[in-house]
N, C-alpha and C positions, 0 to 999 in steps of 0.2 A: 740675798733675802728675796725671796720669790713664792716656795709654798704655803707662806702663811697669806700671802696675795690672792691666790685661787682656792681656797679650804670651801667648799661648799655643798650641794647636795649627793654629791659621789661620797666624800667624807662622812656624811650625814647618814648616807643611805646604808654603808658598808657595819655604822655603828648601829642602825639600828638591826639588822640583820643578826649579832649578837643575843638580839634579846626577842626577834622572830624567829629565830633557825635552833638558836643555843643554850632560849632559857633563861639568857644572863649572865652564862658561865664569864665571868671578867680573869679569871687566874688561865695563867698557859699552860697548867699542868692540870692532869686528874678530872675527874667528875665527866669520865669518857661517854656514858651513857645520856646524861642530864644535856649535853652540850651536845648532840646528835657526833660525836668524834670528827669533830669543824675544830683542828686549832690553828687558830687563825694566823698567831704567832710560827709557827714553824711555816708556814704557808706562807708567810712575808719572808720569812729567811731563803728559802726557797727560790721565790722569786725578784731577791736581793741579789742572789747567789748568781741566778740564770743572764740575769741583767749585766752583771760584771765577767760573766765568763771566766767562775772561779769555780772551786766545787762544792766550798762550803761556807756559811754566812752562819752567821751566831748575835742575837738580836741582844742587847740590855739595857739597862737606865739612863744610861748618856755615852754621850761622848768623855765626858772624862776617865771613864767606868769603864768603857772601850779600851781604853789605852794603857790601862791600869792592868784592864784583863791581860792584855797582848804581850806587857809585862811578865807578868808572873805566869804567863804562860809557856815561856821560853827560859824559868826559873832563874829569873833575874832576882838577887839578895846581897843582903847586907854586903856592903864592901866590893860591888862590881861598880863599875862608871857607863853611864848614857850618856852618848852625847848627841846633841840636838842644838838648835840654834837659836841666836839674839832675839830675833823677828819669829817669835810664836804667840799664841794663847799663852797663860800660864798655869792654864792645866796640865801641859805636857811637862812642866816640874814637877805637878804636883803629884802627878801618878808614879815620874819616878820616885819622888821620894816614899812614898804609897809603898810601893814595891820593895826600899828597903835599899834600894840603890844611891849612888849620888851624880846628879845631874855636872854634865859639861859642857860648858854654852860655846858655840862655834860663831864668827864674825859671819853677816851674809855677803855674796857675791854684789854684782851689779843689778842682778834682778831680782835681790832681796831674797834669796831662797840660798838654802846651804851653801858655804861656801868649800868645794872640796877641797883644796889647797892647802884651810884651817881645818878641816875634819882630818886630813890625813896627820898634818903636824900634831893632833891633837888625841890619837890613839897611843896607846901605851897597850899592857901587861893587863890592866885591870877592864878594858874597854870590852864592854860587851854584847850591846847592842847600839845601832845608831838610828836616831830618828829622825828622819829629813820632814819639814813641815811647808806643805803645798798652800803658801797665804793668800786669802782674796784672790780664788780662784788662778792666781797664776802657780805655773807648778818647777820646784826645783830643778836643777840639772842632773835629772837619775841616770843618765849617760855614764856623765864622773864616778856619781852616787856608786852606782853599784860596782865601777869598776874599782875603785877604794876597798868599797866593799867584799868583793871576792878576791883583790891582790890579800887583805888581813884578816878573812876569812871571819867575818862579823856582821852578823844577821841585819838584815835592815825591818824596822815597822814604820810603815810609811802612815804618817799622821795627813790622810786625805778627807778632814773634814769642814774644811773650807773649799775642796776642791773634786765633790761626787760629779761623774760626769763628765770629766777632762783626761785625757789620753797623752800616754807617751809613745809615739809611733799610734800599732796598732792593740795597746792596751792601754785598760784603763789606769786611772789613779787609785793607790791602794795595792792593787795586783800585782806592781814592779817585787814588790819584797817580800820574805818569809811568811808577814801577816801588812793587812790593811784596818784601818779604820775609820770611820765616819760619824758625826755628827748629826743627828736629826731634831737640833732646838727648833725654838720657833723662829727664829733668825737663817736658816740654813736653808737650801735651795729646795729641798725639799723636807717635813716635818712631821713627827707624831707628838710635838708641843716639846716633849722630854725622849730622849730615847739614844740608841747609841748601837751602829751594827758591825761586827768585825768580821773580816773576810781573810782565807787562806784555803791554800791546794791541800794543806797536811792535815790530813784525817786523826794524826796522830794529837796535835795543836789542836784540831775541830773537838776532840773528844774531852779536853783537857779544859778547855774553853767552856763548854756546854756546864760542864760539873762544876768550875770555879765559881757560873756564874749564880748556879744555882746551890749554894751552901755544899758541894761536893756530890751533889746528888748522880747516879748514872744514867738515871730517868729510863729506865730497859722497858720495854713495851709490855705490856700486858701485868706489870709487877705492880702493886699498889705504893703507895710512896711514899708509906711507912715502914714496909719492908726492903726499900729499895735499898742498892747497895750504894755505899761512899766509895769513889773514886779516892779523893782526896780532900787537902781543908779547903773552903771554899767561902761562899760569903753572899747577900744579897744582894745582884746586881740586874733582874728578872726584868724585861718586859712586861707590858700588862697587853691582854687582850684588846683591850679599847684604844691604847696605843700602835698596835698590831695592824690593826682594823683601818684608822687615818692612814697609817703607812701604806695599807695597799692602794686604796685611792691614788695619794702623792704619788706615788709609784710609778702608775701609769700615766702621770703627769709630767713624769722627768723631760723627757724628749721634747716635749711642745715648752718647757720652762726653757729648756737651754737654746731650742730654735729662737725663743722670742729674745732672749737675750743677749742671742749673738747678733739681733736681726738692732736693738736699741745700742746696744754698746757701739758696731761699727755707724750705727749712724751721728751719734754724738763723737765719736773720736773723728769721723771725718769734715764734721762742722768745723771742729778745734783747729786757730789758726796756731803752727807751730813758728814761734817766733825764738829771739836771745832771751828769754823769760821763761818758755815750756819746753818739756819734751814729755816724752812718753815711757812708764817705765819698761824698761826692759826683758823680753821672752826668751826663753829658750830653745833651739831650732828642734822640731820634731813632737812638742808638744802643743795641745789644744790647751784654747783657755775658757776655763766656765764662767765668763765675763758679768761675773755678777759685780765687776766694782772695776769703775776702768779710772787707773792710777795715774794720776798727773804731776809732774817734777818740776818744779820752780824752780827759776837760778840759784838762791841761797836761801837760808832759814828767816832773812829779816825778809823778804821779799816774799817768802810763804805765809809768814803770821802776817803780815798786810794784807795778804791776797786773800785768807782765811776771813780774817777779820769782816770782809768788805762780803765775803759768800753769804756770812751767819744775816748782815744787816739786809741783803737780798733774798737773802732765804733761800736758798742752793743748798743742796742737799750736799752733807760728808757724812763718809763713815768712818770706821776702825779709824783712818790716818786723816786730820790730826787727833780726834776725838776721845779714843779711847786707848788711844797710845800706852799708856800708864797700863795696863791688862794687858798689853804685848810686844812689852820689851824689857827685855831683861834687866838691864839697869833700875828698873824704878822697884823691882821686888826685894829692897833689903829686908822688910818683914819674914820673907822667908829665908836670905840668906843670913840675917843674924841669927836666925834660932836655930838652921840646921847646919850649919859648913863652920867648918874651924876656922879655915884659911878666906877670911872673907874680902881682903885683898885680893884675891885672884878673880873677885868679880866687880872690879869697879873699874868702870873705861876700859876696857877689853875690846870694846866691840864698836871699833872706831867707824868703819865703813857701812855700818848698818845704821849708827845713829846719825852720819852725815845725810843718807840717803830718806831718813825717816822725818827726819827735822823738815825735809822741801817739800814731801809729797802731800799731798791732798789724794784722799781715796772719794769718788765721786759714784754714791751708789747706780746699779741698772735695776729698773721698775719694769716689767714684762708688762705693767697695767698703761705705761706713759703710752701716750700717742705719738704721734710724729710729730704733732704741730709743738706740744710739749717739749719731747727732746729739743728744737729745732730751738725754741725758748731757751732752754736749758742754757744750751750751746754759746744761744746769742748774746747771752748773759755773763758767761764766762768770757769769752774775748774781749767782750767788753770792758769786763775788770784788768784780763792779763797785760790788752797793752796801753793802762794808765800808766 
Protein backbone atom coordinates (compact mmCIF):
# COMPACT_ATOMS: atom_id res chain seq x y z
CA UNK A 1 0.00 0.00 0.00
CA UNK A 2 1.91 2.85 -1.09
CA UNK A 3 0.12 4.86 -4.18
CA UNK A 4 -2.52 5.96 -2.35
CA UNK A 5 0.29 7.59 0.10
CA UNK A 6 1.69 9.93 -2.60
CA UNK A 7 -1.71 10.75 -4.93
CA UNK A 8 -1.20 14.34 -5.18
CA UNK A 9 -0.80 17.44 -7.70
CA UNK A 10 0.77 15.25 -10.52
CA UNK A 11 -2.55 13.03 -10.04
CA UNK A 12 -4.38 16.25 -9.90
CA UNK A 13 -2.67 17.96 -12.61
CA UNK A 14 -2.86 14.93 -15.26
CA UNK A 15 -6.92 14.94 -14.49
CA UNK A 16 -7.23 18.13 -15.03
CA UNK A 17 -5.64 18.25 -18.35
CA UNK A 18 -8.67 16.08 -19.51
CA UNK A 19 -10.98 18.83 -19.27
CA UNK A 20 -7.95 21.52 -20.49
CA UNK A 21 -6.71 19.66 -23.63
CA UNK A 22 -9.87 17.10 -24.16
CA UNK A 23 -13.01 19.01 -23.23
CA UNK A 24 -14.06 16.37 -20.80
CA UNK A 25 -13.95 13.55 -22.94
CA UNK A 26 -14.04 10.94 -19.76
CA UNK A 27 -15.06 7.52 -22.16
CA UNK A 28 -11.66 5.70 -23.81
CA UNK A 29 -13.30 5.33 -26.99
CA UNK A 30 -14.81 7.85 -29.71
CA UNK A 31 -15.39 11.63 -29.71
CA UNK A 32 -11.79 11.70 -31.66
CA UNK A 33 -12.23 15.32 -32.60
CA UNK A 34 -14.04 16.94 -29.14
CA UNK A 35 -10.95 15.16 -27.23
CA UNK A 36 -8.03 16.80 -29.46
CA UNK A 37 -7.28 12.43 -30.35
CA UNK A 38 -5.44 12.43 -26.41
CA UNK A 39 -6.48 8.86 -25.28
CA UNK A 40 -5.26 8.85 -22.41
CA UNK A 41 -6.20 5.20 -21.69
CA UNK A 42 -4.33 3.46 -24.50
CA UNK A 43 -1.44 5.96 -23.67
CA UNK A 44 -1.21 4.34 -20.02
CA UNK A 45 -1.38 0.99 -21.78
CA UNK A 46 1.36 1.97 -23.67
CA UNK A 47 3.48 2.91 -21.15
CA UNK A 48 2.36 -0.02 -18.79
CA UNK A 49 3.45 -2.06 -21.56
CA UNK A 50 7.01 -0.16 -22.13
CA UNK A 51 7.59 -0.29 -18.19
CA UNK A 52 7.30 -4.16 -18.06
CA UNK A 53 9.05 -4.90 -21.37
CA UNK A 54 6.22 -6.66 -22.83
CA UNK A 55 4.39 -5.79 -25.94
CA UNK A 56 1.17 -5.34 -25.10
CA UNK A 57 -0.89 -4.13 -21.99
CA UNK A 58 -4.80 -4.09 -22.07
CA UNK A 59 -6.22 -1.60 -19.31
CA UNK A 60 -9.86 -2.58 -17.44
CA UNK A 61 -11.99 -2.22 -14.22
CA UNK A 62 -10.12 -4.24 -11.75
CA UNK A 63 -8.19 -6.62 -11.06
CA UNK A 64 -10.61 -9.21 -10.73
CA UNK A 65 -11.90 -8.29 -14.36
CA UNK A 66 -8.17 -8.80 -15.32
CA UNK A 67 -8.08 -12.23 -14.37
CA UNK A 68 -11.44 -13.10 -15.57
CA UNK A 69 -10.26 -11.36 -18.89
CA UNK A 70 -7.07 -13.53 -19.13
CA UNK A 71 -9.54 -16.42 -18.51
CA UNK A 72 -11.51 -16.39 -21.26
CA UNK A 73 -9.04 -15.27 -23.11
CA UNK A 74 -7.17 -18.53 -23.51
CA UNK A 75 -11.12 -20.03 -23.92
CA UNK A 76 -11.12 -21.36 -20.75
CA UNK A 77 -15.16 -23.10 -20.21
CA UNK A 78 -17.37 -25.04 -18.64
CA UNK A 79 -15.77 -28.35 -17.54
CA UNK A 80 -11.93 -27.31 -17.89
CA UNK A 81 -10.01 -27.20 -14.22
CA UNK A 82 -7.55 -24.07 -12.93
CA UNK A 83 -5.52 -24.66 -10.69
CA UNK A 84 -4.24 -22.12 -8.23
CA UNK A 85 -3.40 -21.95 -4.64
CA UNK A 86 -4.65 -21.90 -0.69
CA UNK A 87 -2.82 -18.56 -0.06
CA UNK A 88 -4.73 -16.13 -2.59
CA UNK A 89 -7.33 -13.26 -2.78
CA UNK A 90 -10.43 -14.83 -3.49
CA UNK A 91 -10.99 -13.20 -6.63
CA UNK A 92 -8.91 -15.51 -8.39
CA UNK A 93 -11.89 -18.26 -7.57
CA UNK A 94 -14.08 -16.01 -8.52
CA UNK A 95 -12.93 -15.33 -12.04
CA UNK A 96 -12.58 -18.96 -12.44
CA UNK A 97 -15.75 -19.72 -11.83
CA UNK A 98 -16.67 -16.44 -13.88
CA UNK A 99 -15.17 -18.23 -16.85
CA UNK A 100 -17.14 -21.33 -16.44
CA UNK A 101 -14.20 -23.38 -15.13
CA UNK A 102 -13.80 -25.12 -11.77
CA UNK A 103 -11.05 -24.03 -9.56
CA UNK A 104 -8.22 -26.50 -7.92
CA UNK A 105 -6.56 -25.32 -4.79
CA UNK A 106 -2.94 -26.35 -4.57
CA UNK A 107 -1.08 -26.52 -0.70
CA UNK A 108 1.71 -23.57 -0.58
CA UNK A 109 5.49 -24.27 -0.27
CA UNK A 110 7.53 -22.76 2.68
CA UNK A 111 7.33 -19.38 1.17
CA UNK A 112 3.67 -19.54 0.97
CA UNK A 113 3.66 -19.30 -2.93
CA UNK A 114 2.62 -22.30 -5.14
CA UNK A 115 3.73 -25.35 -4.17
CA UNK A 116 4.99 -27.30 -7.26
CA UNK A 117 5.16 -30.65 -6.09
CA UNK A 118 1.12 -30.24 -5.28
CA UNK A 119 0.46 -28.49 -8.60
CA UNK A 120 2.12 -31.36 -10.40
CA UNK A 121 0.30 -34.06 -8.38
CA UNK A 122 -2.65 -32.03 -9.05
CA UNK A 123 -2.95 -31.97 -13.10
CA UNK A 124 -4.94 -34.41 -14.71
CA UNK A 125 -6.75 -34.52 -18.36
CA UNK A 126 -8.98 -31.59 -17.58
CA UNK A 127 -6.19 -29.16 -16.31
CA UNK A 128 -5.83 -26.25 -18.22
CA UNK A 129 -4.45 -23.30 -17.10
CA UNK A 130 -2.51 -22.70 -13.82
CA UNK A 131 -2.26 -19.64 -11.88
CA UNK A 132 0.47 -19.10 -9.47
CA UNK A 133 -0.26 -16.12 -7.17
CA UNK A 134 2.85 -13.73 -6.18
CA UNK A 135 1.23 -12.70 -2.24
CA UNK A 136 2.38 -9.56 -0.34
CA UNK A 137 4.82 -8.80 -2.67
CA UNK A 138 6.83 -12.03 -2.33
CA UNK A 139 6.89 -13.96 -5.45
CA UNK A 140 6.38 -17.92 -6.15
CA UNK A 141 8.91 -20.38 -7.35
CA UNK A 142 8.39 -19.65 -11.28
CA UNK A 143 11.63 -21.72 -11.73
CA UNK A 144 9.35 -24.98 -10.86
CA UNK A 145 6.39 -22.98 -12.12
CA UNK A 146 7.06 -23.07 -15.37
CA UNK A 147 9.15 -26.07 -15.55
CA UNK A 148 5.69 -28.09 -14.54
CA UNK A 149 4.55 -25.99 -16.79
CA UNK A 150 6.14 -26.73 -20.02
CA UNK A 151 6.96 -30.73 -18.94
CA UNK A 152 2.42 -30.77 -19.28
CA UNK A 153 2.28 -28.25 -21.58
CA UNK A 154 -0.28 -25.79 -19.72
CA UNK A 155 -0.41 -22.11 -20.04
CA UNK A 156 0.49 -20.27 -16.91
CA UNK A 157 -1.40 -16.59 -15.86
CA UNK A 158 0.61 -15.22 -13.42
CA UNK A 159 -1.71 -13.42 -11.00
CA UNK A 160 0.94 -10.38 -10.12
CA UNK A 161 -1.24 -8.15 -8.43
CA UNK A 162 0.08 -7.93 -5.16
CA UNK A 163 3.53 -8.10 -6.76
CA UNK A 164 3.94 -5.07 -9.76
CA UNK A 165 7.50 -4.34 -9.69
CA UNK A 166 9.26 -7.45 -8.43
CA UNK A 167 11.52 -9.66 -10.82
CA UNK A 168 12.39 -13.05 -11.55
CA UNK A 169 16.02 -13.01 -12.58
CA UNK A 170 15.93 -10.45 -15.27
CA UNK A 171 12.08 -10.19 -15.73
CA UNK A 172 9.31 -8.82 -14.37
CA UNK A 173 6.26 -10.40 -12.36
CA UNK A 174 3.53 -10.95 -14.75
CA UNK A 175 5.82 -11.57 -17.92
CA UNK A 176 6.99 -15.11 -16.73
CA UNK A 177 3.74 -16.64 -18.36
CA UNK A 178 1.46 -16.75 -21.46
CA UNK A 179 -0.50 -13.58 -19.94
CA UNK A 180 0.03 -11.36 -16.60
CA UNK A 181 -1.98 -9.29 -14.36
CA UNK A 182 -2.30 -6.59 -12.05
CA UNK A 183 -4.28 -4.81 -9.73
CA UNK A 184 -4.48 -1.03 -9.46
CA UNK A 185 -6.99 -0.57 -6.08
CA UNK A 186 -6.38 1.86 -3.77
CA UNK A 187 -4.67 -0.56 -1.67
CA UNK A 188 -1.98 -1.68 -4.27
CA UNK A 189 1.48 -0.19 -4.86
CA UNK A 190 0.48 1.85 -7.30
CA UNK A 191 -3.45 3.01 -8.11
CA UNK A 192 -6.21 4.55 -10.29
CA UNK A 193 -8.66 4.03 -7.11
CA UNK A 194 -10.33 0.93 -9.31
CA UNK A 195 -8.71 -0.35 -12.36
CA UNK A 196 -7.01 -3.63 -13.50
CA UNK A 197 -4.03 -4.02 -16.44
CA UNK A 198 -3.16 -7.21 -18.23
CA UNK A 199 -0.15 -7.80 -20.05
CA UNK A 200 1.20 -10.46 -22.88
CA UNK A 201 3.67 -10.81 -25.87
CA UNK A 202 0.56 -12.49 -28.03
CA UNK A 203 -0.94 -10.08 -30.17
CA UNK A 204 -3.19 -12.66 -30.90
CA UNK A 205 -4.36 -12.68 -26.84
CA UNK A 206 -3.80 -8.62 -27.08
CA UNK A 207 -6.45 -8.52 -29.76
CA UNK A 208 -8.99 -10.87 -28.00
CA UNK A 209 -8.47 -9.05 -24.75
CA UNK A 210 -9.12 -5.60 -26.28
CA UNK A 211 -12.62 -6.72 -27.77
CA UNK A 212 -13.61 -8.90 -24.62
CA UNK A 213 -13.03 -6.06 -22.68
CA UNK A 214 -14.89 -3.82 -24.57
CA UNK A 215 -18.54 -5.73 -25.31
CA UNK A 216 -16.68 -7.47 -28.49
CA UNK A 217 -15.87 -4.36 -29.92
CA UNK A 218 -12.63 -4.37 -32.62
CA UNK A 219 -12.27 -0.70 -32.02
CA UNK A 220 -10.50 -0.42 -35.98
CA UNK A 221 -9.33 3.13 -36.36
CA UNK A 222 -11.10 5.68 -38.19
CA UNK A 223 -14.62 3.44 -38.05
CA UNK A 224 -17.33 4.94 -35.95
CA UNK A 225 -18.42 2.62 -33.11
CA UNK A 226 -21.59 1.87 -34.13
CA UNK A 227 -20.44 0.58 -37.28
CA UNK A 228 -17.56 -1.07 -35.76
CA UNK A 229 -17.21 -4.78 -36.17
CA UNK A 230 -17.59 -7.63 -33.34
CA UNK A 231 -14.85 -9.64 -32.90
CA UNK A 232 -16.55 -11.67 -30.58
CA UNK A 233 -18.99 -11.94 -27.25
CA UNK A 234 -17.64 -9.69 -24.98
CA UNK A 235 -18.74 -7.62 -21.84
CA UNK A 236 -18.04 -4.31 -19.92
CA UNK A 237 -14.85 -4.36 -18.35
CA UNK A 238 -13.57 -0.60 -19.86
CA UNK A 239 -11.17 1.67 -18.09
CA UNK A 240 -12.37 5.31 -17.76
CA UNK A 241 -10.29 8.14 -18.86
CA UNK A 242 -10.01 9.77 -15.38
CA UNK A 243 -8.81 6.56 -14.25
CA UNK A 244 -6.19 6.47 -17.22
CA UNK A 245 -5.22 9.82 -16.22
CA UNK A 246 -4.21 8.82 -12.09
CA UNK A 247 -2.53 5.88 -13.63
CA UNK A 248 -0.06 7.84 -15.58
CA UNK A 249 1.06 9.92 -12.67
CA UNK A 250 1.28 6.61 -10.42
CA UNK A 251 3.22 5.35 -13.08
CA UNK A 252 5.94 7.49 -13.02
CA UNK A 253 5.95 7.07 -9.46
CA UNK A 254 6.65 3.14 -9.40
CA UNK A 255 10.37 3.32 -9.18
CA UNK A 256 10.73 5.89 -6.19
CA UNK A 257 7.70 3.81 -4.39
CA UNK A 258 9.62 0.55 -4.62
CA UNK A 259 13.32 2.44 -3.79
CA UNK A 260 11.61 3.80 -0.64
CA UNK A 261 10.33 0.62 0.29
CA UNK A 262 13.05 -1.49 -0.14
CA UNK A 263 14.97 1.37 1.62
CA UNK A 264 12.03 0.97 5.02
CA UNK A 265 11.46 -2.79 4.78
CA UNK A 266 15.48 -3.55 5.14
CA UNK A 267 15.60 -1.27 7.74
CA UNK A 268 12.81 -2.65 10.11
CA UNK A 269 13.81 -6.36 9.18
CA UNK A 270 17.36 -5.48 10.38
CA UNK A 271 16.24 -3.90 13.68
CA UNK A 272 14.16 -7.28 14.28
CA UNK A 273 15.99 -9.42 16.81
CA UNK A 274 15.67 -13.05 15.46
CA UNK A 275 15.33 -15.08 18.37
CA UNK A 276 13.41 -19.25 19.16
CA UNK A 277 10.15 -17.05 18.83
CA UNK A 278 10.80 -15.32 15.06
CA UNK A 279 12.00 -15.97 11.79
CA UNK A 280 11.45 -14.55 8.66
CA UNK A 281 9.40 -15.71 5.99
CA UNK A 282 10.94 -17.43 3.28
CA UNK A 283 12.15 -16.03 -0.58
CA UNK A 284 12.86 -17.68 -3.30
CA UNK A 285 16.54 -17.49 -4.92
CA UNK A 286 16.58 -15.28 -7.98
CA UNK A 287 13.65 -13.26 -7.30
CA UNK A 288 13.02 -9.49 -6.09
CA UNK A 289 10.77 -8.58 -3.56
CA UNK A 290 8.17 -5.50 -3.67
CA UNK A 291 8.59 -5.21 0.15
CA UNK A 292 5.41 -3.80 0.57
CA UNK A 293 4.75 -6.00 3.69
CA UNK A 294 7.64 -7.69 5.50
CA UNK A 295 6.19 -11.24 7.01
CA UNK A 296 7.05 -12.28 10.40
CA UNK A 297 6.87 -16.06 11.72
CA UNK A 298 6.24 -16.88 15.22
CA UNK A 299 7.09 -20.28 16.76
CA UNK A 300 3.30 -21.50 16.83
CA UNK A 301 -0.28 -20.14 16.46
CA UNK A 302 -0.87 -19.74 20.44
CA UNK A 303 2.26 -17.67 20.53
CA UNK A 304 1.03 -15.60 17.39
CA UNK A 305 -2.48 -14.61 18.64
CA UNK A 306 -0.61 -13.47 21.97
CA UNK A 307 1.96 -11.76 20.12
CA UNK A 308 -0.98 -10.26 17.75
CA UNK A 309 -3.13 -9.48 20.52
CA UNK A 310 -0.27 -7.31 22.34
CA UNK A 311 0.61 -5.34 18.54
CA UNK A 312 -3.42 -4.37 18.28
CA UNK A 313 -3.12 -2.89 22.18
CA UNK A 314 0.24 -0.95 21.04
CA UNK A 315 -0.95 -0.07 17.90
CA UNK A 316 1.57 -1.69 15.39
CA UNK A 317 0.46 -1.92 12.37
CA UNK A 318 -0.90 -5.60 10.54
CA UNK A 319 -2.03 -6.44 7.46
CA UNK A 320 -3.68 -9.21 5.02
CA UNK A 321 -1.97 -11.87 7.88
CA UNK A 322 -3.65 -12.15 10.66
CA UNK A 323 -6.32 -9.64 9.70
CA UNK A 324 -7.94 -10.43 6.70
CA UNK A 325 -7.02 -13.99 6.50
CA UNK A 326 -10.76 -14.98 5.95
CA UNK A 327 -10.50 -13.15 1.99
CA UNK A 328 -7.41 -15.34 1.52
CA UNK A 329 -7.60 -18.59 2.31
CA UNK A 330 -9.25 -20.98 0.98
CA UNK A 331 -10.65 -22.89 3.78
CA UNK A 332 -12.83 -20.11 5.01
CA UNK A 333 -14.91 -19.74 1.43
CA UNK A 334 -17.48 -22.59 2.01
CA UNK A 335 -20.10 -19.75 0.76
CA UNK A 336 -18.63 -20.35 -2.44
CA UNK A 337 -17.71 -24.00 -2.32
CA UNK A 338 -21.23 -25.06 -1.14
CA UNK A 339 -22.98 -23.31 -3.98
CA UNK A 340 -20.70 -24.25 -6.82
CA UNK A 341 -18.63 -27.87 -6.41
CA UNK A 342 -20.44 -31.05 -5.92
CA UNK A 343 -17.55 -32.70 -4.20
CA UNK A 344 -17.24 -30.42 -1.46
CA UNK A 345 -15.05 -32.66 0.66
CA UNK A 346 -12.33 -32.37 -1.56
CA UNK A 347 -11.99 -28.77 0.02
CA UNK A 348 -11.83 -29.13 3.54
CA UNK A 349 -8.29 -29.40 5.35
CA UNK A 350 -6.48 -29.90 2.17
CA UNK A 351 -4.20 -27.37 2.63
CA UNK A 352 -2.25 -28.39 5.55
CA UNK A 353 1.17 -26.43 5.16
CA UNK A 354 -0.30 -23.24 4.22
CA UNK A 355 -2.62 -23.11 7.03
CA UNK A 356 0.19 -24.05 9.68
CA UNK A 357 2.44 -21.35 8.03
CA UNK A 358 -0.59 -18.66 7.96
CA UNK A 359 -1.90 -19.38 11.57
CA UNK A 360 2.10 -17.73 12.89
CA UNK A 361 2.59 -15.15 10.49
CA UNK A 362 1.89 -11.48 11.30
CA UNK A 363 2.11 -9.41 7.81
CA UNK A 364 3.73 -6.15 9.09
CA UNK A 365 2.90 -3.32 6.49
CA UNK A 366 5.90 -0.84 4.76
CA UNK A 367 4.88 3.01 4.64
CA UNK A 368 7.28 4.88 2.02
CA UNK A 369 5.89 7.98 4.26
CA UNK A 370 7.58 6.39 7.77
CA UNK A 371 10.74 8.10 8.68
CA UNK A 372 13.59 6.44 10.14
CA UNK A 373 13.16 7.45 13.66
CA UNK A 374 9.38 5.79 13.18
CA UNK A 375 10.59 2.56 11.72
CA UNK A 376 13.32 2.38 14.44
CA UNK A 377 9.98 2.69 16.92
CA UNK A 378 8.23 0.33 15.06
CA UNK A 379 11.00 -2.15 15.41
CA UNK A 380 11.66 -1.35 18.97
CA UNK A 381 8.39 -2.11 19.73
CA UNK A 382 8.11 -5.42 18.29
CA UNK A 383 11.18 -6.98 20.05
CA UNK A 384 10.02 -5.77 22.81
CA UNK A 385 6.70 -7.78 22.69
CA UNK A 386 8.65 -10.99 20.81
CA UNK A 387 10.89 -11.74 23.72
CA UNK A 388 8.18 -11.44 26.54
Amino acid sequence: MSGNEIIGKEELNQIKKIFTKSNGVLFAHGFDERRNNIFRTKIFEKNFAEYMGCKYAVSCSSGTAAGTLALMSLGIKSGDEVITQAFTFIAVIESILMAGASPIIVDTDDTLGMCPKDLEKKINKKTKCIIPVHMLGYNCNMKEIIRVSKKRNIPIIEDACESLGTKYKDKYSGTLGKIGFYSLDFGKIITTGEGGMIVTNSKKIYLKLKALRDHGHENKKGVHRGLDKALLPGFNFRMTELQAAVGLAQLKKLKKILRLKKKNFTLLKNILKINNHISFRKENKNHTNQYDYLCIQIKNKIFATKYYKIFLKKKLPTGILPVAMKWHFAEHWNHIWKKYLKNKTNYQNKWENCKNLLNKTLSIPISIKSSQKEIIKIGNKINSIIVQ
